[in-house]
N, C-alpha and C positions, 0 to 999 in steps of 0.2 A: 504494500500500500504506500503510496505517494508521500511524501511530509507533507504539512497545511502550508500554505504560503501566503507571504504576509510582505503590506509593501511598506516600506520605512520612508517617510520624507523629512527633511531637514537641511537648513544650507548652512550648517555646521557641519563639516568637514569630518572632524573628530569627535565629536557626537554619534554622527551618523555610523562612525567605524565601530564605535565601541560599543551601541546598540545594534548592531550587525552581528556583531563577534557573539554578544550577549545570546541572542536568540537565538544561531546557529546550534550554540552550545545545547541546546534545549531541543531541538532536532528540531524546528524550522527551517521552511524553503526560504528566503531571504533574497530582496530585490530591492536597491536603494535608489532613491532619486532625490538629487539635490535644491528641488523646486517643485512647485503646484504643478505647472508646464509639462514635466519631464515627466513625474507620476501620470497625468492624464493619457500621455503618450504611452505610458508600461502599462496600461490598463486594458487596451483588446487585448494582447498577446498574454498576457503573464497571468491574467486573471487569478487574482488574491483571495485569500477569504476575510483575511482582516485589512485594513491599513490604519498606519501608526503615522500621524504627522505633528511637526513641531505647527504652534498657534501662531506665532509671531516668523515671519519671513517676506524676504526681498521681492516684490511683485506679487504671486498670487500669493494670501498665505492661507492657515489651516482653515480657517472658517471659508470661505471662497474654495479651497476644493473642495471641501463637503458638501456644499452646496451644487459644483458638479458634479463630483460621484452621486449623488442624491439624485439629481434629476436622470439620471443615465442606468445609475445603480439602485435603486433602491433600499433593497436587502443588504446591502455589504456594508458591515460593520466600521465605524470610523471612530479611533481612540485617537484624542487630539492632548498631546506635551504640552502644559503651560507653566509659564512663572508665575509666581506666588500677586507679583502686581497685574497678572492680567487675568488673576481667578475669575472676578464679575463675568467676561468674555468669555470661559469656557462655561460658567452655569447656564450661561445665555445660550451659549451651542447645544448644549446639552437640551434643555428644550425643544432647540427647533432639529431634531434627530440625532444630533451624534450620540455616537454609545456611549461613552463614558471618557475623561479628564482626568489625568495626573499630573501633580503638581512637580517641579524641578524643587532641588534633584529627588529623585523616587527610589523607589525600594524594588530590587529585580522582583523579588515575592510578587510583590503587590502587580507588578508590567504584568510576570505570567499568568497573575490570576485573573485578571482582566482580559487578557487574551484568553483563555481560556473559556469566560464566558461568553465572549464577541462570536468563539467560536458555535457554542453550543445557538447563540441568536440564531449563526445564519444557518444554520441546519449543515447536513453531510455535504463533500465535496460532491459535487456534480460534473469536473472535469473527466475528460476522458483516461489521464495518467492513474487513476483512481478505480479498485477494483472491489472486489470481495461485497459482501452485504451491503454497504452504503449505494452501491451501485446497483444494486437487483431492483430494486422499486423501477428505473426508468431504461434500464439493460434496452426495450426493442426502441429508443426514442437515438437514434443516429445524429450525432450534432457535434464540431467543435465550434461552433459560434458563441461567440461573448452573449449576445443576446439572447441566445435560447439558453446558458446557462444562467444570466440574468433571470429568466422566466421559470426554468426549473428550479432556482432557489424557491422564489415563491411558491410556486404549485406543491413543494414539499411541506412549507410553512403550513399554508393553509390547508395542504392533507392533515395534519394534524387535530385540526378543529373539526365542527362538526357541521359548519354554516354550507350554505350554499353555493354555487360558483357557477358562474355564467363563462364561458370560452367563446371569446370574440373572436373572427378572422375566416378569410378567404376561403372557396372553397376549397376541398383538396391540399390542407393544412394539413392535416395530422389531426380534428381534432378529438377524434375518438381515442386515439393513442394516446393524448396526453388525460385525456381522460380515464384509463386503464390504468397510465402511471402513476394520478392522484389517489386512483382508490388503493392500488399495491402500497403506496405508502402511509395508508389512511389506518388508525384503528381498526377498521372496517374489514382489513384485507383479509381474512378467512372470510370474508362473507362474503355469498353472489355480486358478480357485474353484471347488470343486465341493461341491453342496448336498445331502444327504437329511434328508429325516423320517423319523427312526426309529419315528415313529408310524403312519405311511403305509404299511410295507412291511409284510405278512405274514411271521412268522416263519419259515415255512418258505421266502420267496424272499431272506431280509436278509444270511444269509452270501455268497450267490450275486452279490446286489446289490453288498455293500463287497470281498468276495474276488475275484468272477468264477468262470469254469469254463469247463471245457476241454467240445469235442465231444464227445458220448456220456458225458458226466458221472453222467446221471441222465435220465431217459425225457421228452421232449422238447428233451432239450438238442442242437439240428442244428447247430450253430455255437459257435466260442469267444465267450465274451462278456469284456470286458474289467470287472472289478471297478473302485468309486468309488476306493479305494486306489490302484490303480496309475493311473486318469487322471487322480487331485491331485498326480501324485508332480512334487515340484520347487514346489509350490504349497500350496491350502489345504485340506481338506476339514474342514466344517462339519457337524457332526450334531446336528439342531435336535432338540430333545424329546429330551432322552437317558434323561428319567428313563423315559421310556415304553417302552424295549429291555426284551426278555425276559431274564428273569432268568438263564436258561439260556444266550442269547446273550453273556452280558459277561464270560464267562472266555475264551470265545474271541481277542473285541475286547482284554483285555487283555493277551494273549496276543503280537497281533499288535502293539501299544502298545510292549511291554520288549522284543521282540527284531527291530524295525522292519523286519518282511518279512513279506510274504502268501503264502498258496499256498492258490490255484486250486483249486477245488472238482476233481477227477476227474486230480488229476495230483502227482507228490509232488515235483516243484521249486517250492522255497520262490523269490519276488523279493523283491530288497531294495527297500523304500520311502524315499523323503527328505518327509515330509509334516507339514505342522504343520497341532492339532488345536486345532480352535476347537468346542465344545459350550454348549449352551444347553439348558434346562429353564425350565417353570412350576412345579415342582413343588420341595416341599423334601425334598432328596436327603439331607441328615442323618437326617429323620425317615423315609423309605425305608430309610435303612440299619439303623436300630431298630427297624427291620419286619419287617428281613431282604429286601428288595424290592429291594434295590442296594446290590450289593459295596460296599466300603470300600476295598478298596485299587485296586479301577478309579477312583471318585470321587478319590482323591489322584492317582491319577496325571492323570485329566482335570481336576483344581481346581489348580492348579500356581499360576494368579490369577486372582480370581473380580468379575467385575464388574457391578455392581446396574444394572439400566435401570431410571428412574422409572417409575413409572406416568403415563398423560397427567394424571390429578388431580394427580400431581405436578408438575407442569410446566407447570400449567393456561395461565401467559403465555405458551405456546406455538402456544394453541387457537386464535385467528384468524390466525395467520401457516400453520401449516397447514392451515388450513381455507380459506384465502385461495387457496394454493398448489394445491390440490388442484381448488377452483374454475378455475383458472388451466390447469392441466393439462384440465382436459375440456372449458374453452373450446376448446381447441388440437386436441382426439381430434373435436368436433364442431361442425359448423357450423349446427345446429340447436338449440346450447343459448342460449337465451334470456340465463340469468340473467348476471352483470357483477359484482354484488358482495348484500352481505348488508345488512338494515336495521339501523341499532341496534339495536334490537328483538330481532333474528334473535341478533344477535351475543352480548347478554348470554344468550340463552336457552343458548348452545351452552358461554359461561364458565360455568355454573352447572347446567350438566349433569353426573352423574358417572364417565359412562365407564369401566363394569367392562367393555367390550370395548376399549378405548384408541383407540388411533391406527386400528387396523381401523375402528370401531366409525365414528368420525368420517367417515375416509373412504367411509362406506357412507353415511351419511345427510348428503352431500356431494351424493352418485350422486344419493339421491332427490328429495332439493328440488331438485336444479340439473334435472331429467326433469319433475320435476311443475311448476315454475314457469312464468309466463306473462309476469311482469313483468319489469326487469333489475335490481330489486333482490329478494333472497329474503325474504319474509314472514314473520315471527313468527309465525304460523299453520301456515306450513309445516313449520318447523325444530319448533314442537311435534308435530303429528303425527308426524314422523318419529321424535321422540323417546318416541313411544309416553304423552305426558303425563310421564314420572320428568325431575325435575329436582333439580336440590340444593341445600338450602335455605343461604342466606345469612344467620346470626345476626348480629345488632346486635351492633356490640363488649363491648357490657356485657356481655350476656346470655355471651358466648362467651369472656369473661375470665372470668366466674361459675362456665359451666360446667367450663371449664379448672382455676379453682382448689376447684372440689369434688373432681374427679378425682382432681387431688393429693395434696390432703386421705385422702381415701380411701385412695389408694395406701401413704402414708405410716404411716395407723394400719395398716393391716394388715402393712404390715414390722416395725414396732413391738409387734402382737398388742397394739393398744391405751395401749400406756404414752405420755401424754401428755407426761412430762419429755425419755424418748429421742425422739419426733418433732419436740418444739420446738425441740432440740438440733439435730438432721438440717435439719431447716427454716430454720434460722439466727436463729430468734425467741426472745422470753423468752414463759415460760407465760403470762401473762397476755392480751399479743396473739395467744396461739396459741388458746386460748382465747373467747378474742372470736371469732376466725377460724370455731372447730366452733358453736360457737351462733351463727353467720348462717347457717350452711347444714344447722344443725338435725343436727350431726353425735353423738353419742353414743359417745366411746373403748369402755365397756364391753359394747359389744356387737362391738368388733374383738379381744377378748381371749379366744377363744378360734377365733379366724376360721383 
């Protein structure tokens, strides 16, 4: 198993060495950076479980990174060094989320105990370098993305409780998988997962389906049938696509939500339920609700914690480990597939593809090159056709810092309705380099003043 790893910032020199030295000694992974800057930059790659920064430092300092780890990180624990004159400033921190404040000079005892409970906050590692038990809860979930370990910290948090959790994101996410991963780490986990598409079911058989119904219920009904409800009970049930339940249906569902008991189509004994509800949508259910398309106070009682699944473009350093993986998998289902691995070639074509069916999407045009190839490596040639010719074009940095700071620009005057003094001001600029700024990109304030 992996050490924890832990990022140390400080622009004390010799500080920073000799709390380095310190924690090694203690069998931490150990990763220093001598500014706000440097740490933000160690942050995708090294992915920490704790970080330790001094409070007081040259440009950014510890309160200002927390602030961005926080917005980026959520879950990742931040223990911020301070002197004795700048205690006010760390209680302060401490309120608005850092984990916890020691004062100069501290007691090694007191760092490791502190580390230790930042550890225990942010739950098990979720990196890949990381094996044995802490990894089985999320074993089939494929990912070295900062981001999705960002999200599976969470999803492990809140496996732990017993509230409810709503899975936002695209289709052809994952999000049943991450849903199998929150119950596997859930107290729950001896007990049933059980799955519907609310999309899937006809309205007239969806009560039938999550309730059940007794014999002679209704004119084919020749036998009891046990409703989803009562075969999750003690475990999970997951109701994928929730935004797609009929409207008519979700006063029932929340019905059955606030006084946790079903009752059986064709019979008036109500059972009680013990079942925790895990729901997912592509859809946005705020704007549903100003449609009038879905309840409000079903959505709060199913939103309880709501958690984003990237998109694969999101996640793009994802795409050949999955894609890899997936090849890996239908070597295994067939002894007739050829192909072994992808060419270069194959490989950038599949990073620079942009996957509005995601992970689905990949793994289907996996299926087809690995079917149609001849050779044991897969062809550029191939991975295009499959891809139907769309690809995503990669801008030259210039070009895409250009384009980035036109947008800006744009965005800007029009909060402004044009006033170049208040945009310069928001922007951090004096007018004259703001200025400069709209005449490179041929911008005109007076046509945002009345936008």
């Amino acid at each position: 198993m992996s050490k924890n790893k832990i990022l140390l910032v400080d622009d004390d020199a010799s500080l920073l060495r000799l709390l380095s030295m310190r924690l090694k000694a203690a069998n931490f992974t150990v990763v220093t950076a001598t500014s706000g800057r440097q740490a933000l930059a160690r942050l995708p790659t090294f992915q920490p479980q704790v970080i330790i920064t001094d409070l007081r430092m040259e440009g950014m300092d510890g309160l200002a990174l927390f602030n961005e780890v926080h917005t980026h990180y959520p879950s990742l624990p931040v223990i911020i060094l301070t002197a004795h004159g700048t205690i006010p400033d760390a209680v302060n921190a401490t309120r608005r989320g850092v984990f916890s404040y020691l004062t100069k000079p501290f007691d090694s005892q007191q760092l490791l105990e502190n580390i230790t409970a930042a550890l225990h906050h942010a739950g098990p590692q979720t990196d890949t370098d990381t094996g044995g038990e802490d990894q089985a809860w999320r074993r089939d979930i494929v990912t070295t993305s900062p981001r999705m370990d960002e999200l599976l910290k969470q999803a492990w948090r809140v496996a732990q409780t017993d509230v409810s959790i709503l899975i936002q994101s695209e289709s052809g996410t994952g999000k049943e998988r991450l849903a199998q991963a929150i119950h596997a780490a859930s107290p729950r986990h001896k007990g049933p997962f059980v799955a519907i598409n609310c999309a899937a079911i006809p309205e007239a058989l969806l009560e039938s389906e999550l309730f059940g119904h007794r014999k002679g219920a209704f004119t084919g009904a020749d036998r009891n049938h046990t409703g989803l409800f009562e075969a999750a009970n003690s475990g999970t049930l997951f109701l994928d696509e929730i935004g797609d339940m009929p409207l008519e249906f979700q006063s029932k569902l929340l019905r059955v939500l606030q006084e946790g008991e079903v009752r059986p189509l064709g019979t008036t004994q109500a059972l009680p339920i013990d079942v925790r509800i895990i729901s997912a949508t592509h859809c946005d259910l705020e704007a549903a609700i100003s449609k009038r398309r879905f309840r409000e106070d079903l959505y709060y009682r199913l939103n309880v914690v709501m958690l984003e699944l990237p998109s694969l473009a999101q996640r793009c350093e994802d795409i050949p480990l999955l894609a890899n993986h997936f090849l890996s998998q239908l070597q295994q289902r067939s002894k007739n597939c050829q192909a072994r691995s992808f060419s270069r070639e194959a490989m950038e074509l599949l990073m620079a593809a942009p996957w509005p069916g995601n992970i689905r999407q990949l793994l289907n045009v996996v299926e087809q090159v690995s079917a149609l190839t001849t050779t044991p490596a897969i062809s550029a040639s191939l991975v295009q056709r499959a891809l139907r010719g769309k690809g995503r074009e990669v801008l030259p940095l210039g070009e895409a810092v250009s384009q980035f700071e036109r947008d800006y620009l744009v965005q800007i005057l029009k909060m402004t309705r044009g006033n170049v003094c208040q945009a310069a001001r928001l922007a951090q600029r004096n007018r004259t380099d703001f200025y400069k700024l709209l005449h490179r990109h041929q911008l005109e304030p007076a046509l945002f003043r009345h936008t």
